[in-house]
Every structure is written in C-alpha cells, then in structure tokens.
N, C-alpha and C positions, 0 to 999 in steps of 0.2 A: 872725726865726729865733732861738729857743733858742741863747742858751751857756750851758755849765756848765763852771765851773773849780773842781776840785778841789786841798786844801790840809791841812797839818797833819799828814802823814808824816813820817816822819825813821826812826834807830836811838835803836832801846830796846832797853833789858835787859832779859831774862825776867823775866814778873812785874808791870813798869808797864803802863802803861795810854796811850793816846791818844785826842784827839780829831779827827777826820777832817772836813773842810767841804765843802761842794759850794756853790758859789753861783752863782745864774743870772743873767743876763740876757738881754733883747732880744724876749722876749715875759712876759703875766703868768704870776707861778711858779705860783699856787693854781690855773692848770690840768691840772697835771700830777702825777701818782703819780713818785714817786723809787726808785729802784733802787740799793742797792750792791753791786757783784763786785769779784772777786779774779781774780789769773793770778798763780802763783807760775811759775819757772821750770819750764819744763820740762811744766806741765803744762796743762788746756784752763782757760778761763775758768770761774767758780766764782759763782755767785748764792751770796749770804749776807743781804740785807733787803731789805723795800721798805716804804714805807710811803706810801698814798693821800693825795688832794690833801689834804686836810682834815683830814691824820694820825687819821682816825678809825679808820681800820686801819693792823695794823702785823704783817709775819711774818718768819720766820727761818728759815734753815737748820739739821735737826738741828744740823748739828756746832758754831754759831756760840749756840745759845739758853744763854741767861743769860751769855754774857760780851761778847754786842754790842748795841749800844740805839739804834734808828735814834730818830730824831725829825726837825723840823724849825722852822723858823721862818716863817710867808709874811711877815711885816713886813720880815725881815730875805734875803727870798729866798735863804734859806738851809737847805739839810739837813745834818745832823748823823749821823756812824757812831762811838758812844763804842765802846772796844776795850778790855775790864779783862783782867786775867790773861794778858796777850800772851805768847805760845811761840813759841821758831823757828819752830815750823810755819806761824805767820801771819807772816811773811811772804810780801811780794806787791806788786805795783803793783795796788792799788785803785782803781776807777774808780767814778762815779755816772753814772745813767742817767735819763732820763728819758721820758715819752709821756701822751699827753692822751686815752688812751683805756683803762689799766691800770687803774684805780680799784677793778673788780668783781671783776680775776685778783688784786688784791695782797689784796684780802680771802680768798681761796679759797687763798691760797698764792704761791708766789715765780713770777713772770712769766718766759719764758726769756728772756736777752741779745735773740734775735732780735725778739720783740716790740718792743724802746727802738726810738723813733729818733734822741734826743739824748744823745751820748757828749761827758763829760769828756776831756782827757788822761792821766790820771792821776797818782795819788802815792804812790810809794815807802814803805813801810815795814818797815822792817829789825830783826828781835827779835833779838837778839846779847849774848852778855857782850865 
C-alpha cells in the first residue's frame, strides 16, 4: 500500500518562496502520476499540479502557472511543489496525491481529487508578514 508523507510548509512572508515534499513509500513510486491540492480555509479542495510517472508531463492550474513547478525524483521517491512569489492567498494545508492509472488525464490536464486514491496528510503553509 502506497504512503505519502508530505513536508516542507511552514510561515512565510509575502514574496518568499518554498519548497513542498511528498515522499512515498510501500509500493514502487514510478508507478504512479503525482498530484498537488490546496484547501485554504473555508473553502473546497483546489487541484493546482500534477505531473506523470515518468514526469514526461506536467500541468497547472490557471491561477498557479509560472509561480509553482512540480517535479519529481523516482530515485529519491520523491515529488517536489516549488511555490515562488507566495501571497496570503496561498495559503493552505497542501496535500499530494497519488494513483497508478492518471498518467494519460495529467497529460490532458489536472485530474480531479476524486480520481487519487493515495492521500498524504498534509502541510501547512502560512504566507504572513
């Protein structure tokens, strides 16, 4: 069974920047496409990346494109959510996603939440002066 433990939230100040981890274990990672969402308070769950097992694709959400950069690592069973230009408005508890059958919808665009079947806990991150 898939775990993924997300990492690397905290409070920032408007304007820095983060880097966000997702790392699996307990099955191999390069069979699965990655997924990053957001849930700020108060509001519904928010797809912002994904990117294929093989990171040969990779898409965004209007509102996220050129200030979030998914990647990944499979040596390191690891995906990456870089975050430049951070605004209150991102703030959120971020989660990573994942499923071994997205590969074809992350190419055509962002998969919805209900597609995953493997959910991180999540990690806080707070944009604040």
């Amino acid at each position: 069974q898939l775990q993924l433990v997300e990492s690397g939230g905290g409070l920032v100040q408007p304007g820095g920047s983060l880097r966000l981890s997702c790392t699996a274990s307990g099955s191999p990672f390069n069979y699965y496409a990655i997924g990053w969402f957001r849930q700020a308070p108060g509001k519904a769950r928010e797809g912002v990346s994904c990117i294929s097992s093989s990171a040969s694709a990779t898409n965004y959400a209007d509102s996220v494109k050129g200030q979030f950069t998914i990647s990944r690592d499979n040596t390191k069973n690891t995906a990456y959510l870089e975050i430049h230009s951070l605004k209150p408005e991102d703030t959120a508890v971020y989660y990573c996603a994942a499923d071994s059958h997205l590969d074809s919808a992350c190419y055509r665009g962002l998969p919805p939440d209900v597609e995953y079947d493997h959910w991180g806990q999540g990690t806080q991150v707070t944009v604040s002066s």
